[in-house]
N, C-alpha and C positions, 0 to 999 in steps of 0.2 A: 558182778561183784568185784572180779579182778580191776576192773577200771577203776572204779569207784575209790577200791582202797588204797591203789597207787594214788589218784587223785587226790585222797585224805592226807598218803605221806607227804607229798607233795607242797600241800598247803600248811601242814606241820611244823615242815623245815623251814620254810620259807617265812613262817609266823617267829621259828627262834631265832634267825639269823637277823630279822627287824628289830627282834628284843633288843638284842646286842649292840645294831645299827646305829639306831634312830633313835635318839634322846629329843627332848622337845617338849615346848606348851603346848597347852591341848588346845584344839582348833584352829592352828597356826592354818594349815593349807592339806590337801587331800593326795592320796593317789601316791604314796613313796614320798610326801613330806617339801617341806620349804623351812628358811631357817632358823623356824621354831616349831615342825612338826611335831603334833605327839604320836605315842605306838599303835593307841588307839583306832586312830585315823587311818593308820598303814593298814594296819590288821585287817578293818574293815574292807578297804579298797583290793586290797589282795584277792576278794571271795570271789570278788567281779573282774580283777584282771586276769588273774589267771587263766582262766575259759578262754580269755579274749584272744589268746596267742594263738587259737586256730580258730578263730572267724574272720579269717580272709575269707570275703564272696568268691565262691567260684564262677567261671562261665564253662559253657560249654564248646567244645569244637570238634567238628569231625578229623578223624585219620586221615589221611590221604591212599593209607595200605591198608586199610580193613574196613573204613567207611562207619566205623563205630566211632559214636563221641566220644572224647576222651575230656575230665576236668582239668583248667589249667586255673591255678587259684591267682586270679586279680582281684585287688585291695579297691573297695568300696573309697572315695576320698570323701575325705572327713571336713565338714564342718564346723565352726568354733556359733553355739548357741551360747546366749545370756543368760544368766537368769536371778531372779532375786531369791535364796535359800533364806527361810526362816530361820531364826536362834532357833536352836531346841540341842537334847543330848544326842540326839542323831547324826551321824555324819554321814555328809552329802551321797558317797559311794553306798552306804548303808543303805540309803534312800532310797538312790536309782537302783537297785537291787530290788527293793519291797516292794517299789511301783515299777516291776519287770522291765523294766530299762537296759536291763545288764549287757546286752546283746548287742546297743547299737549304741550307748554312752560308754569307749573306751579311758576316758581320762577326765578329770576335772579340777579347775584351777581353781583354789578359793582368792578372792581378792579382797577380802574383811580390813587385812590390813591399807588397803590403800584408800580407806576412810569413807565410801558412801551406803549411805544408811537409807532404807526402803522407810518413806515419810508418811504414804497413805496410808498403810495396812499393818504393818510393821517395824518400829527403827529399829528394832534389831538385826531385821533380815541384810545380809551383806550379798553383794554380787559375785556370783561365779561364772567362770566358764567352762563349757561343756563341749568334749570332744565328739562330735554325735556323725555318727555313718549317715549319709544321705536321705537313704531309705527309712532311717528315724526319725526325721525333726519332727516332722507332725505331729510323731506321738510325743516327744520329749514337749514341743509346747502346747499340747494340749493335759499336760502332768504339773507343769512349775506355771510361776508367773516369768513373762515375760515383760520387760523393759520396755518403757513406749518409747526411749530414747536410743539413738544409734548410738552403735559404740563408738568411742572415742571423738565423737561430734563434739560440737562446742557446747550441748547441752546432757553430756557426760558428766555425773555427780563426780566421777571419779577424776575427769579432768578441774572442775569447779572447786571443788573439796580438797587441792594442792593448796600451800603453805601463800606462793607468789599472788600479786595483785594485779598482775598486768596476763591478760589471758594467753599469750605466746610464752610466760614464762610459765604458767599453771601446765600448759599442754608437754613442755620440753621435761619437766619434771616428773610427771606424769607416763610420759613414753619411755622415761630413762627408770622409772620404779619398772613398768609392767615389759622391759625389756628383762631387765634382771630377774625377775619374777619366772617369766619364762625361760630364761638361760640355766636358772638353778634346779627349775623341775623336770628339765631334760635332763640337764646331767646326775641326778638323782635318781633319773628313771635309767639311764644307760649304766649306772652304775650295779644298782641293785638286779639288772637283767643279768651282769654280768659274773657276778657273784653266784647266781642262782644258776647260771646256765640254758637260758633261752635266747632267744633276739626277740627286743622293742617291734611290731609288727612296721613294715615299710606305711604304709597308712599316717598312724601315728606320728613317725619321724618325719614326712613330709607335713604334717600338721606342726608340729614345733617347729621345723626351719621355715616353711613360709610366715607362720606368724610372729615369727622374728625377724626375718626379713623384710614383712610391710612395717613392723615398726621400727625398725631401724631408718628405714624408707623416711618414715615420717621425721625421726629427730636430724635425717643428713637434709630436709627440707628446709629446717626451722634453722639450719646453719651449723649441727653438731655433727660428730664422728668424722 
């Protein structure tokens, strides 16, 4: 019961200090917001991150002076899954919550704004991406729909669905939104850890600077930065 109710204050504080934070349209993007998050969204993501600041995988290793194993906690590395999110009032982290996700989807990026629409089943549904522990994907794509297109390929709605007519210009456009994209949800996310008084788990942060990293990669290819 003592857990529990630290746990409740916890998630309390942390719900009135977003109040005050975080102004924003609703659906903008999930997880501590992008830059037109709404509270909503925060609020919701909160239930599921919180827990997540101690689920680093442990392994196990023996002592060398007592020959008892002892835990040393190593970070599971994370994967970026697709996925196409239906419109509804529901937000994403709310989701993977209710379809017991919570454990091994630490983070999620909505990309609604950067314009591609789910054509067969859905045009409302927009694409997200999901931080998902290793040991999860299976279950995360046997949950959502899955994309039959690789990401940021040349048959990427998200690369397609840019402004330019000439495919090197659609793609440079494209990696310079979903670069900033991800530059502002990290530092949103370090911001607000900070505020609160935890650490972003290492997992995580190696997930935001590699995937900033490969795309940066790709726009110093096409002749930028």
């Amino acid at each position: 019961m003592t857990c529990l109710s630290i746990t409740k204050v916890r998630y309390l504080l942390s719900t009135f200090i977003l109040r005050v934070l975080s102004p924003g349209n609703r659906r903008e993007t999930v997880l501590f917001g992008g830059p037109d998050s709404n509270r909503s969204s925060i609020l919701d993501s909160m239930k599921s991150d919180m827990p997540t600041m101690s689920k680093e995988q442990p392994i196990l290793i023996s002592s060398p002076s007592s020959g008892v194993p002892a835990k040393r906690p190593v970070p599971q590395r994370l994967q970026t899954v697709r996925i196409w999110f239906p419109h509804s009032d529901i937000e994403i982290m709310e989701d993977v919550e209710n379809k017991g996700l919570d454990d091994v989807v630490l983070d999620a990026i909505v990309l609604r704004e950067l314009g591609a629409r789910h054509e067969a089943q859905d045009d409302q549904a927009y694409l997200v991406d999901l931080a998902v522990l290793e040991a999860g994907i299976s279950r995360v794509r046997g949950n959502y729909c899955i994309p039959k297109f690789i990401p940021l390929s040349i048959k990427d709605p998200i690369i397609l669905n840019q402004p330019p007519k000439d495919l090197e210009s659609k793609k440079a456009l494209c990696y310079q939104r979903l670069h900033s994209k991800y530059l502002h949800e990290y530092g949103r996310r370090q911001g607000l850890a900070e505020v609160l008084g935890y650490k972003v788990p290492m997992s995580l942060k190696t997930w935001y600077e590699d995937t900033l990293k490969d795309i940066g990669s790709r726009l110093k290819k096409l002749g930028y930065y």
